[in-house]
C-alpha positions as CSV (number, residue, x, y, z in Angstrom):
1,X,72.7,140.8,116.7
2,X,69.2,141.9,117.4
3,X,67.8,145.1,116.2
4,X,68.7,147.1,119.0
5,X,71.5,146.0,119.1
6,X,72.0,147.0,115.9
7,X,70.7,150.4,116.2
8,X,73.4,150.7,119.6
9,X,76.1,150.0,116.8
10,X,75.1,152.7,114.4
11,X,74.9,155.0,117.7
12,X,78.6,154.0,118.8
13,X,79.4,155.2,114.8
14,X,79.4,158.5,115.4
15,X,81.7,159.1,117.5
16,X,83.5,159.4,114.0
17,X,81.3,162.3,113.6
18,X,81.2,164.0,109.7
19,X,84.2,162.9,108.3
20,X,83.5,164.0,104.6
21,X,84.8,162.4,101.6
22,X,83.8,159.4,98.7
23,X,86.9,157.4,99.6
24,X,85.3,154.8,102.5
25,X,81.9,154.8,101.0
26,X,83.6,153.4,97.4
27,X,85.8,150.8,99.3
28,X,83.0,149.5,101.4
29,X,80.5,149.2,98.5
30,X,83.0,147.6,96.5
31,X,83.4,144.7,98.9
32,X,79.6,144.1,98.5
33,X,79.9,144.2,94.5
34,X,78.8,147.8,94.3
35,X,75.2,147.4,94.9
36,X,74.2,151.4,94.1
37,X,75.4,150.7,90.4
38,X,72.4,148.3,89.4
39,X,69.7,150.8,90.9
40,X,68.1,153.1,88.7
41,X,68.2,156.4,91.1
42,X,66.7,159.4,91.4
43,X,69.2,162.2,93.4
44,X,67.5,165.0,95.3
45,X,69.5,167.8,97.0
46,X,69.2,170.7,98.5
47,X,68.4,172.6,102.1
48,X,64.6,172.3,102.4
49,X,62.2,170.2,101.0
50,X,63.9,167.1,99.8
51,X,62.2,165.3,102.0
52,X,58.8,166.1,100.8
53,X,59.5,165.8,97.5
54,X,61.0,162.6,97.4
55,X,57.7,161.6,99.0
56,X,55.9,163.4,96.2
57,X,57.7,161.8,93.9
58,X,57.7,158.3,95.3
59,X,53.8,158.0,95.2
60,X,53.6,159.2,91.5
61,X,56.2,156.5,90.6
62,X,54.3,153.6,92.9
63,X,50.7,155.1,90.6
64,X,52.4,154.0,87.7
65,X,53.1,150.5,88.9
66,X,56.3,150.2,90.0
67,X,58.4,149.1,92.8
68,X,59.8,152.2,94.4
69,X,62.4,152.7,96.9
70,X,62.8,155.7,99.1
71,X,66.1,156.6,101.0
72,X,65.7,159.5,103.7
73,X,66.9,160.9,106.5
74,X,66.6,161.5,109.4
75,X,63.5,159.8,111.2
76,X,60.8,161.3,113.0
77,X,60.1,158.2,115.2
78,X,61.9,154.8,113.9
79,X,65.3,154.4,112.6
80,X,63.6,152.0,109.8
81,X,61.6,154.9,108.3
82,X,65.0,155.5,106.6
83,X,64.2,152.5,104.2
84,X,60.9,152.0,102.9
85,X,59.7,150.4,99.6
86,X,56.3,151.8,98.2
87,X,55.2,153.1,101.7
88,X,56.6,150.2,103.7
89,X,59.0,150.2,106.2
90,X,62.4,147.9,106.6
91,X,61.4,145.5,109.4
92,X,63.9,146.1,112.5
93,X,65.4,142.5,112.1
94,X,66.7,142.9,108.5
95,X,68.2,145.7,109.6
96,X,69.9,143.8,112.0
97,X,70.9,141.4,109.5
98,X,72.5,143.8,107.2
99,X,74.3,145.6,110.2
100,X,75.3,141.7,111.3
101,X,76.8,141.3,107.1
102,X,78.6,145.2,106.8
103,X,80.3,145.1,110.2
104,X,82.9,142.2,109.1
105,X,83.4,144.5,106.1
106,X,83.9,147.6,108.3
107,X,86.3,145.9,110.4
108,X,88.4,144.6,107.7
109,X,88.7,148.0,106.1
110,X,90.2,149.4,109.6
111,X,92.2,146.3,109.5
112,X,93.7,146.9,106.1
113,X,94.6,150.6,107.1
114,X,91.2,152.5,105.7
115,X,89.5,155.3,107.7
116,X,86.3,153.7,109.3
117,X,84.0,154.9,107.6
118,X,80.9,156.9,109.2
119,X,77.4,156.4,110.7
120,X,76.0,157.8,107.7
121,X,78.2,156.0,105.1
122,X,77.4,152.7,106.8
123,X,73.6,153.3,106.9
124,X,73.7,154.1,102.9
125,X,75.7,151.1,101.9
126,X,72.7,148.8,103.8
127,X,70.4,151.3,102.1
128,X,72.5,150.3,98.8
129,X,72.3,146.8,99.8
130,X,68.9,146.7,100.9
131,X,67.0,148.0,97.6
132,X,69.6,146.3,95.2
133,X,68.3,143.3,96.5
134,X,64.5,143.9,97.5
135,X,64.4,144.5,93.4
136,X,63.5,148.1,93.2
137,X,62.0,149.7,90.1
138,X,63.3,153.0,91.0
139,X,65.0,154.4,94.3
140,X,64.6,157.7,95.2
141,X,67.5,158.9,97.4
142,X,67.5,162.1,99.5
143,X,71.1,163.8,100.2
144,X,72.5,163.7,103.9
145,X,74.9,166.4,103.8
146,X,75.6,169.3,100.9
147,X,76.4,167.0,98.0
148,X,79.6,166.9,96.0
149,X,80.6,165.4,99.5
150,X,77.6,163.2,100.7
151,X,78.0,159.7,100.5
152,X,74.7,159.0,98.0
153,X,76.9,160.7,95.4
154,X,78.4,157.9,94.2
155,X,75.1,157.0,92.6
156,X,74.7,157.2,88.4
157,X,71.4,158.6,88.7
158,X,68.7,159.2,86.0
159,X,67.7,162.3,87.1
160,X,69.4,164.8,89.8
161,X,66.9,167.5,91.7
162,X,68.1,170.6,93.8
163,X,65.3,171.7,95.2
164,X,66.4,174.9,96.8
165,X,69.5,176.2,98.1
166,X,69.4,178.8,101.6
167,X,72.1,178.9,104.3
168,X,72.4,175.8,106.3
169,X,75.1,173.7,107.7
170,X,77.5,176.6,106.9
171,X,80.3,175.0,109.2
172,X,80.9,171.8,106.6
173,X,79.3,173.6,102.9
174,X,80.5,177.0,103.1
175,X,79.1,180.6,104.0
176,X,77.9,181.8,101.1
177,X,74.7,180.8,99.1
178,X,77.5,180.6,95.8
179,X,79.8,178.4,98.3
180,X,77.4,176.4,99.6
181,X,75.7,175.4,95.9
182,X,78.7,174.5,94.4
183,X,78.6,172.1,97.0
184,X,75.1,170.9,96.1
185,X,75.6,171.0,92.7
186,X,78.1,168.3,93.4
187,X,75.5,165.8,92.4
188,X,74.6,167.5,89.4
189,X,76.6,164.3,86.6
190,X,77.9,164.9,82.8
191,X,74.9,165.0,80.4
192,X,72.0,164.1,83.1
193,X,68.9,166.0,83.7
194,X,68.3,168.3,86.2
195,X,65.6,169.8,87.9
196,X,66.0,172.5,90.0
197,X,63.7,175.1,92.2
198,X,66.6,177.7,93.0
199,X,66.5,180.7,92.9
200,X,68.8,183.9,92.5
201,X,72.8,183.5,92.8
202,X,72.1,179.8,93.5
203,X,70.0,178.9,90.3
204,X,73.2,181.0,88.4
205,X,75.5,178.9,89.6
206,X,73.7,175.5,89.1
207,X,73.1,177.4,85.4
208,X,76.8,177.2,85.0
209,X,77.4,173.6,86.3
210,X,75.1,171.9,84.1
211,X,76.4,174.1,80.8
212,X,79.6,173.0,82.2
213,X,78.3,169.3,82.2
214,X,76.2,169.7,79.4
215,X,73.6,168.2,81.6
216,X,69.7,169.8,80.9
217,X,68.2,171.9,83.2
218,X,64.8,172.8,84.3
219,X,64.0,175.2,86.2
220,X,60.7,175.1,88.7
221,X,59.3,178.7,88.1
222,X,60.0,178.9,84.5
223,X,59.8,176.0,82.7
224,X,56.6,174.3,85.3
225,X,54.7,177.3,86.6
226,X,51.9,176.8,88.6
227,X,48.6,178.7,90.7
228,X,47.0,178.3,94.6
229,X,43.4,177.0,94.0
230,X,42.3,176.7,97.5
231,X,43.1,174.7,100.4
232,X,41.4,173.5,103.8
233,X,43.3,172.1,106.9
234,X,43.1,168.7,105.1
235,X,45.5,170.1,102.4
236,X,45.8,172.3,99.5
237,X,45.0,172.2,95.7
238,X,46.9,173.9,93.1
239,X,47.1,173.9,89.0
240,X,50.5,173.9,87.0
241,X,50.9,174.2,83.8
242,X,54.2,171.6,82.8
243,X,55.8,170.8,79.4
244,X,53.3,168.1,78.6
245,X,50.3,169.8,79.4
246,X,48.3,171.6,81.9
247,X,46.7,169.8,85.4
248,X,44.4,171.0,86.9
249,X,43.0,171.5,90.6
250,X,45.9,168.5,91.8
251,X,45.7,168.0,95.6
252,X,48.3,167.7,98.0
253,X,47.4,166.9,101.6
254,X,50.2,168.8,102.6
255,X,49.9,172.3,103.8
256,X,52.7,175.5,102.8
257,X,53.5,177.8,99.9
258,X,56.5,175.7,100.2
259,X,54.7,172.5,99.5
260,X,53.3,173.9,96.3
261,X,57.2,174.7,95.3
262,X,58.2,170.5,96.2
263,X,54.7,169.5,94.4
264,X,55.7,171.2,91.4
265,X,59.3,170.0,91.4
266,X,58.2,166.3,91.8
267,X,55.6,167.3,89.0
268,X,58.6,168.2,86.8
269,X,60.1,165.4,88.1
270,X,57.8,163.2,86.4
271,X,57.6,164.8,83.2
272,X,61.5,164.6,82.8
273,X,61.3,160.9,83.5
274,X,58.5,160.3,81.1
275,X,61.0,162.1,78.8
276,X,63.2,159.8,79.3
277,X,61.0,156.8,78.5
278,X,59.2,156.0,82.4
279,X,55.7,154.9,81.7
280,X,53.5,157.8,83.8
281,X,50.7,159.7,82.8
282,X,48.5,162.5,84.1
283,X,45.8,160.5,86.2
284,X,49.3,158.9,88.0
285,X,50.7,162.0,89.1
286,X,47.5,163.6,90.2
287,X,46.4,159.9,92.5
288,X,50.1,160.4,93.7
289,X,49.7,163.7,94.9
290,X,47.1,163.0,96.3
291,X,48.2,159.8,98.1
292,X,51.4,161.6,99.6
293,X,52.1,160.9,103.3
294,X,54.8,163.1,105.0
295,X,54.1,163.3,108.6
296,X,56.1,166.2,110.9
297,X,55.5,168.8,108.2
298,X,53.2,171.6,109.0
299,X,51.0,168.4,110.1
300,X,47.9,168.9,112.5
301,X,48.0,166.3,114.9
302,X,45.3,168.0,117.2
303,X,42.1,170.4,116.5
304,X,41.4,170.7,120.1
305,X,43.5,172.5,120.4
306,X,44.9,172.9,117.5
307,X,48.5,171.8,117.4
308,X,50.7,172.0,114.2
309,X,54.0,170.1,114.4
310,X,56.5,171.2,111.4
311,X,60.3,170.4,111.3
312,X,61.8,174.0,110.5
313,X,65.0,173.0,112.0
314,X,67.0,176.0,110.1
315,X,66.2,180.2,109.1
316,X,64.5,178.8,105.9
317,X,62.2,176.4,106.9
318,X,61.6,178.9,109.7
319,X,60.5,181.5,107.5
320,X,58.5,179.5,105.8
321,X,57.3,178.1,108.8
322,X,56.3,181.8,109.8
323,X,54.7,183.0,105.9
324,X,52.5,179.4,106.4
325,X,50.9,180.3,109.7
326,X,50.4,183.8,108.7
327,X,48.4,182.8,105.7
328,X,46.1,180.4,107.3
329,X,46.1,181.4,110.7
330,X,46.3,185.2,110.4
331,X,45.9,186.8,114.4
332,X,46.4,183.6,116.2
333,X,47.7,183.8,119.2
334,X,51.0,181.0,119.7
335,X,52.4,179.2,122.3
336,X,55.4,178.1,120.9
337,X,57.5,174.9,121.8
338,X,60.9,174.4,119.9
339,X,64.5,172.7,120.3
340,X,67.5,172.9,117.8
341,X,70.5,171.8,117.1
342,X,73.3,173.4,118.1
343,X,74.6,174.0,114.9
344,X,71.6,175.6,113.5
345,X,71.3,179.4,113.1
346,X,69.3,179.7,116.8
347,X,69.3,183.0,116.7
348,X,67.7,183.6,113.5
349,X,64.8,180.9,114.0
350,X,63.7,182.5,117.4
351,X,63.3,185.9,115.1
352,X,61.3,184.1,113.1
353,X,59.3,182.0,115.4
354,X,59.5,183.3,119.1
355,X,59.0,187.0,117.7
356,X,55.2,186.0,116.8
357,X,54.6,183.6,120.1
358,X,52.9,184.7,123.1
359,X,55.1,181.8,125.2
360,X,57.9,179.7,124.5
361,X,59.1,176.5,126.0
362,X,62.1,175.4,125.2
363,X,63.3,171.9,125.1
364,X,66.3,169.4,124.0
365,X,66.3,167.4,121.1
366,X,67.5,163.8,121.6
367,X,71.0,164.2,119.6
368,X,74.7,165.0,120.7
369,X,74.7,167.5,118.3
370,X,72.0,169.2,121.0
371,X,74.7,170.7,122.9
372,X,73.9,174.0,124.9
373,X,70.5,173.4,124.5
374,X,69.4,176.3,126.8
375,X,71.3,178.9,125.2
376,X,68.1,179.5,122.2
377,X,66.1,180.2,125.5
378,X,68.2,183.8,125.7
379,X,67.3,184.4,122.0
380,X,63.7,183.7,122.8
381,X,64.0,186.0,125.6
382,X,64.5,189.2,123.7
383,X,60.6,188.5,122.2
384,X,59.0,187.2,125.0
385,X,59.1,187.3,129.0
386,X,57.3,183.9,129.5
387,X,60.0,181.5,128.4
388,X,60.2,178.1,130.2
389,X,62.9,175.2,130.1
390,X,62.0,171.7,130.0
391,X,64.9,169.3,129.4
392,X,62.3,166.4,128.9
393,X,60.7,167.2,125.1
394,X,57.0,165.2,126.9
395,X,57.5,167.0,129.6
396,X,57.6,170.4,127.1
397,X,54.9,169.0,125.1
398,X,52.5,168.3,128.3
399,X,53.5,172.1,129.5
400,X,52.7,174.1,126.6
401,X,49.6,171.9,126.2
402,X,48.0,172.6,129.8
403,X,48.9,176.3,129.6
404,X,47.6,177.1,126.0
405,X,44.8,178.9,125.5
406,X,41.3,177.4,124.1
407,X,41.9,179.0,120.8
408,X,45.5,179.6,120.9
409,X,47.8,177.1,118.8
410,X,50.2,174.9,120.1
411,X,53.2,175.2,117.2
412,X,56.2,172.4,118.2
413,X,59.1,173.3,115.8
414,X,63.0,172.2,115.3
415,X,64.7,169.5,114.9
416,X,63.3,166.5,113.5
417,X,65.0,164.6,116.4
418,X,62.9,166.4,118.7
419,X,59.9,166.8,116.4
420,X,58.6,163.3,115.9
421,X,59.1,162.7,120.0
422,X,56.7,165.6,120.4
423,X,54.7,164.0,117.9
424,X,54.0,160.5,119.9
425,X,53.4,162.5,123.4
426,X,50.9,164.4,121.3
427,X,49.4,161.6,119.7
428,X,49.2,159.7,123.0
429,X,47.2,162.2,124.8
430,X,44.9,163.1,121.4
């Protein structure tokens, strides 16, 4: 099959929907030899920022020399951003090829009376597949869904990261924040490290776990402390003061309290592995830093206007969503485009969001899981009269643009889905 035709698979996969469980993802890595067990992983879980510091974290590793593979999801524009190795996409046909080598395996499993296994469970056994073969020095994987329950954990990793733990996808990990990081600290594995950025009830109970497990913990905050030291809209600088010494002035070009939080996590990050016998140093982290690229995060894609895109598709990333544009925009007016999920916490986001916007336009992201799309418009209604509904997220993009403002800014928010369309349309007209 060709790529698209490969990506038109995956689609028709999840119509099995989250079907949650280690059971299919074992069997099916089994018949290909168990690729994940001859990769030297890094696990990162958690609700926000996993994303960003995987990136983080990635670059430092590829400073020190090595081959480094990054698993994440999901895209902003391309299903191959999924896979990259030191920066670099999969190309569309070897993901075709490994979709054209699983699916005799998947069908044999239904065959033989198994469960077929998931969209998500297929696309990390060619992830498995993929960097097992490509070589990789290191893979850094990102957690799908929760943890104990996410298909990555079957990994043996090196290290294990939580980076935070907020309400989120309370339908499948539980709905409370002691619930849902039990669930997370799932991935946490007898006698491994772990690094951690929780706070509160959550850093307790991952406390517990890894006495339980005997596995060390650091703890972002405590043990890797760190100071603002200025920022323009090109990014932010910061010092930290880590086990191994103190950096200063590193730059991100990432903008957000929050960031500062996942800088100093992959920070930690690295000094753990170093522990542990990875050949990094100083200079490496701070070029890596520096290097990091993580588009769709409070990113500026326009100055004129000025439109930030950001992909605070739940009340966490919201808020922090909200504390980031109060900081460096302080009395900005907004006009305010967003589309979630329908299993995010709507109402909470347009408190967040909507409640600082002069006008809204609401949109649907590209996903089933979009159902009832219109419905955030009536949260959004109860903090502003000018609301407008646009199916069509260019369409959205093109309205909020022609109606904004000179020096208002144009904030498009939600759902990754719809986050890294808006992005193109946006790019496209810059």
């Amino acid at each position: 099959m060709n790529y698209q035709e490969a990506l038109a698979y995956l689609a028709n996969l999840a119509k099995f929907g989250f079907n949650f469980g280690l059971g299919r993802i074992q069997e099916l890595l089994k018949r290909l030899d168990n690729p994940h067990l001859g990769l030297k992983v890094i696990h990162i879980g958690g609700t926000n920022g996993k994303g960003s510091t995987t990136a983080m974290l990635s670059a430092i590793l590829q400073e020190g020399g090595y081959r480094v593979g990054a698993f994440t999801s999901p895209h902003l524009k391309s299903y191959t951003e999924r896979y990259r190795i030191n920066g670099t996409e999969i190309s569309g046909e070897q993901v075709a090829m490994l979709i054209d080598e699983l699916r005799p395996h998947l069908e044999a499993m239904v065959a033989e009376g198994f469960e077929h296994p998931t969209e998500f469970e297929v696309g990390t056994a060619l992830a498995f597949l993929y960097f097992n073969r490509e070589k990789v020095d290191f893979l850094v994987v990102e957690v799908g869904l929760g943890g104990a329950i996410d298909s990555t954990n079957v990994v043996r990793p090196l290290l294990s990261i939580i980076t935070n733990v907020s309400m989120d996808h309370m339908d499948y990990l539980g709905h409370t924040i002691e619930e849902i990081t039990r669930v997370k600290a799932g991935i946490i594995k007898p006698g491994v490290p772990v690094i951690t950025a929780a706070v509160g009830e959550a850093l307790g109970v991952i406390e517990d776990v890894c006495l339980e497990k005997k596995s060390p913990l650091y703890v972002v905050g405590r043990d890797f402390s760190w100071q603002p030291a200025g920022w323009n809209l090109s990014g932010q600088e910061f010092s930290l003061r880590g086990r191994r010494g103190y950096y200063d002035k590193l730059f991100i070009p990432l903008l957000g309290s929050h960031q500062l939080v996942n800088a100093a996590t992959a920070v930690a990050a690295a000094e753990v592995l170093m522990d542990l016998g990875v050949a990094l140093d100083a200079g490496m982290v701070r070029r890596g830093l520096a290097k990091t690229r993580w588009p769709g995060r409070m990113e500026i894609v326009s100055q004129k206007p000025l439109v930030i895109i950001d992909g605070a598709h739940n009340y966490d990333g919201a808020r922090c969503l909200r504390q980031a544009l109060e900081e460096y925009f302080p009395g900005r007016s907004i006009f305010l485009v967003i589309g979630m999920l329908g299993d995010k916490e709507r109402a909470r986001v347009a408190a967040e969001l909507a409640s600082v916007a002069r006008a809204v336009v609401v949109t649907r992201p590209d996903n089933p899981r979009a159902s009832n799309w219109q419905e955030l418009a009536d949260e959004v209604r109860k903090y502003t009269s000018e609301v407008y509904l646009l199916e069509d997220t260019g369409e959205a993009v093109r309205k909020a643009l022609a109606l904004a403002g000179q020096d208002e800014i144009v904030l498009i928010t939600g759902s990754l889905y719809m986050v890294g369309n808006a992005r193109e349309v946006v790019l496209a007209q810059s």
